[in-house]
Structure formats: C-alpha cells, structure tokens
C-alpha positions as a Markdown table, in Angstrom:
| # | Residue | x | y | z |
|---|---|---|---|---|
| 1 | Unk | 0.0 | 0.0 | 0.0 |
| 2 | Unk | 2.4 | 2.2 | 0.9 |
| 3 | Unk | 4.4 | 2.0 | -2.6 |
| 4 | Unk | 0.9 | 2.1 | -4.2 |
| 5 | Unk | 0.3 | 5.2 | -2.0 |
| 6 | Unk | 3.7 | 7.3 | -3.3 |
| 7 | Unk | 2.9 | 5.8 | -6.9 |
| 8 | Unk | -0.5 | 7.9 | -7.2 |
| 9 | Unk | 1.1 | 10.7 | -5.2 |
| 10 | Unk | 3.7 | 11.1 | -7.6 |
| 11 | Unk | 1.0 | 10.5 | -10.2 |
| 12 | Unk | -1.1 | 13.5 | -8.9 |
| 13 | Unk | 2.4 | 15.7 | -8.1 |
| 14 | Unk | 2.8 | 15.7 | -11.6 |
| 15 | Unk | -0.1 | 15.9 | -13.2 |
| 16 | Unk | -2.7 | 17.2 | -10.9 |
| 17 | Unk | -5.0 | 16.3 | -8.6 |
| 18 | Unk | -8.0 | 16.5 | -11.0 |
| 19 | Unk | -6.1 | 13.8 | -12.4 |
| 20 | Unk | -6.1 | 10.9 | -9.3 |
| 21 | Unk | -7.6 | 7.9 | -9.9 |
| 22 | Unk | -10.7 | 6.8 | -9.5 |
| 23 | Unk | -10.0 | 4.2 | -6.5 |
| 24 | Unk | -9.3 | 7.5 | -4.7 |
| 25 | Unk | -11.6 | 10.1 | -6.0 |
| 26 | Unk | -14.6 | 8.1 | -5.6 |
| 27 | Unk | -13.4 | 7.4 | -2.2 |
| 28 | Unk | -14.7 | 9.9 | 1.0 |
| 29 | Unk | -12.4 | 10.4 | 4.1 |
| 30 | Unk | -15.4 | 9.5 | 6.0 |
| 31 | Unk | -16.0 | 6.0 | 4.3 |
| 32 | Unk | -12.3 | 5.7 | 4.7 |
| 33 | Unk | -11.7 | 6.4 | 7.9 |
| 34 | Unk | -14.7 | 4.8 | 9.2 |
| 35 | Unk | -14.9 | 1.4 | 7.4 |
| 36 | Unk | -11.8 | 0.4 | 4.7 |
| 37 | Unk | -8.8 | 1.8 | 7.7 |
| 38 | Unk | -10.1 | -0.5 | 10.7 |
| 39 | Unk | -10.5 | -3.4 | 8.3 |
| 40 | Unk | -7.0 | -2.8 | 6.6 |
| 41 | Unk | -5.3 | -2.1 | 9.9 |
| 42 | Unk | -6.8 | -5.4 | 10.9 |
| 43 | Unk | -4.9 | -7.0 | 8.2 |
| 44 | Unk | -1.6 | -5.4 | 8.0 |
| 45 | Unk | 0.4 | -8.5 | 9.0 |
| 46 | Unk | -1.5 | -10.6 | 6.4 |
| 47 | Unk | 0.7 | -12.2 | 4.0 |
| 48 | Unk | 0.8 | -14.1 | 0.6 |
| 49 | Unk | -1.0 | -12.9 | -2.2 |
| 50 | Unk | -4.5 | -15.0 | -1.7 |
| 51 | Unk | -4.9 | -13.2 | 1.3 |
| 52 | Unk | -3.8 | -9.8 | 0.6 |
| 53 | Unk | -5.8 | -9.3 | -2.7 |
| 54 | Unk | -8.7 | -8.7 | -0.8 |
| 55 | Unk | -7.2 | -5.8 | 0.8 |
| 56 | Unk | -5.2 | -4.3 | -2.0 |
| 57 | Unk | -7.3 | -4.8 | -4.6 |
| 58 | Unk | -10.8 | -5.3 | -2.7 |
| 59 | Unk | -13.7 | -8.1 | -2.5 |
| 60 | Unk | -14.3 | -8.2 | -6.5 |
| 61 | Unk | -10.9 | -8.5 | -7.3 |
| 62 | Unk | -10.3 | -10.9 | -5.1 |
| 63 | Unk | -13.6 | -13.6 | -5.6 |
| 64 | Unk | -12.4 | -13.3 | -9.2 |
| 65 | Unk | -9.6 | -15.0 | -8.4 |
| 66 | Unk | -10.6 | -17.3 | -6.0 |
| 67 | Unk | -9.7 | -15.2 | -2.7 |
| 68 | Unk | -11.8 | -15.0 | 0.3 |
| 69 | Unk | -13.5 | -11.6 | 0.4 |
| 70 | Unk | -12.9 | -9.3 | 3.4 |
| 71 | Unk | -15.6 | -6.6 | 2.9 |
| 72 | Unk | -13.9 | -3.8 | 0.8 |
| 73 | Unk | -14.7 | -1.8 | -2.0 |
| 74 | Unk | -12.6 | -1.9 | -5.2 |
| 75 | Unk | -9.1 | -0.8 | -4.7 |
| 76 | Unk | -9.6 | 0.1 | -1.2 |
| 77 | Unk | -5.6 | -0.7 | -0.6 |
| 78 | Unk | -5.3 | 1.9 | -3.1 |
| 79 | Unk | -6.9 | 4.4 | -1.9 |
| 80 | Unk | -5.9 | 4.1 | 1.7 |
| 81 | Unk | -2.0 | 4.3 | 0.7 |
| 82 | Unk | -2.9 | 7.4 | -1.3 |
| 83 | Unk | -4.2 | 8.9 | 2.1 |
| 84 | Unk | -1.5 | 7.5 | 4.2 |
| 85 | Unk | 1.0 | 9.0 | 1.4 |
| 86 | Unk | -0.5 | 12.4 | 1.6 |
| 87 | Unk | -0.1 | 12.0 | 5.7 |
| 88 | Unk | 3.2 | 11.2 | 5.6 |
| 89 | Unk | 4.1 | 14.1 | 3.6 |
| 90 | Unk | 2.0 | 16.8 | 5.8 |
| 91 | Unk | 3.3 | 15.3 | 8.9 |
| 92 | Unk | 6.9 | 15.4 | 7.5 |
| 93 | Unk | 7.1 | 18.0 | 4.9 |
| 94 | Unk | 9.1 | 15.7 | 2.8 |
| 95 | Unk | 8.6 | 16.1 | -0.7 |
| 96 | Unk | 7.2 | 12.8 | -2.6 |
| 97 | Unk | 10.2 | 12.6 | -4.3 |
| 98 | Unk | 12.4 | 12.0 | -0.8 |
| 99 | Unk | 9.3 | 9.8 | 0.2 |
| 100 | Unk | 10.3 | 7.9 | -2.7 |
| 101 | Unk | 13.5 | 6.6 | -2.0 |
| 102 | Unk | 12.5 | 6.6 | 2.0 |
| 103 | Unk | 11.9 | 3.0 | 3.2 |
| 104 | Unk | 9.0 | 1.7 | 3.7 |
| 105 | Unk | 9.3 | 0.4 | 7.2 |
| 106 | Unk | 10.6 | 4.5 | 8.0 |
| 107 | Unk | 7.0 | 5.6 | 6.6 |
| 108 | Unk | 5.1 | 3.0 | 8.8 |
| 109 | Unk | 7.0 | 4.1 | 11.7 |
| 110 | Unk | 6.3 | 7.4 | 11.2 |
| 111 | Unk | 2.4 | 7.3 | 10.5 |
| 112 | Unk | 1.4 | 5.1 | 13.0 |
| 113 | Unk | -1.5 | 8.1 | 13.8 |
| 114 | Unk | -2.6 | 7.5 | 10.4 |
| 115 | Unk | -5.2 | 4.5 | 11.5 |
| 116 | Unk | -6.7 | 7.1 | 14.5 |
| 117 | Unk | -7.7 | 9.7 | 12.8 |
C-alpha cells in the first residue's frame, strides 16, 4: 500500500489532482476512515497474495480470483496508501520525491496516527 500510496502521489504531483484515480476520487475520508482503515489495519500482518488481494485490490478482485473476500470496496488498498501517502508528507514535509526513495518500514514508523484519525 504504501508503494501504491507514493505511486498515485507522484501520479497526482505531476499531473494534478483532478487527475487521481478513481479508486481515490470516488473514495470519502469519512468511508475511509470509518470502514476500509479498521478493516486494513486489521490485516496489515497478512501475508501471501491470496490473502492480501482482498485488501489491495478489494472483494471483486479478489472472488475473481478465487480469494476470500474481506468486505472492501474496489481498490480500497489503493486508496488508503494514497491517504497514508498524503499523511506522511503533511506530517513530515518531505517532498514525494524524498518519500520515494524513504523506506518503507521509515514511513510506517512514522504514521502510526494514520489509522486514529
């Protein structure tokens, strides 16, 4: 999620915010917040790609593959790194290009708040 996350913000840096994808856009920071980050928090040590599909790529995505849904809209992963990008930045003032070559387990430490707010 997290490279996902920097991939659209680097997306968006350069080419506009009217121009974010439509896993994000069609997204609200209330549905976010209050239903795909507590299911995605609860999964964050999940591993192996039949059981991280769900999370990534969300419940259609996943049953057309043969995964075991979870209860998330398509591309839910997606948008929640893009929010958890655009957190880290804020919080940091780092520009997405430094985020870019920062390590992901740097990020994670850093927005642990992320799933609280």
């Amino acid at each position: 999620m997290i490279h996902e996350g920097i991939a659209e913000n680097f997306a968006t840096s350069m080419f506009g915010e009217d121009m974010v994808g439509p896993w994000v856009s069609k997204t609200d920071k209330e549905t976010l917040n209050d239903y795909i980050k507590p299911i995605i928090k609860d999964g964050l040590n999940v591993t192996g790609m039949d059981n991280i599909t769900a999370y990534l790529y969300g419940d259609e995505m996943a049953e057309m593959q043969g995964y075991f849904p979870i209860g998330l809209p398509y591309c839910a992963g997606y948008a929640c790194g893009y929010y958890m990008i655009k957190h880290y930045l804020k919080k940091t003032g780092k520009s997405i290009e430094e985020a870019t070559v920062t390590p992901a387990s740097e990020i994670t430490k850093v927005i642990e708040d992320f799933w609280s707010e």
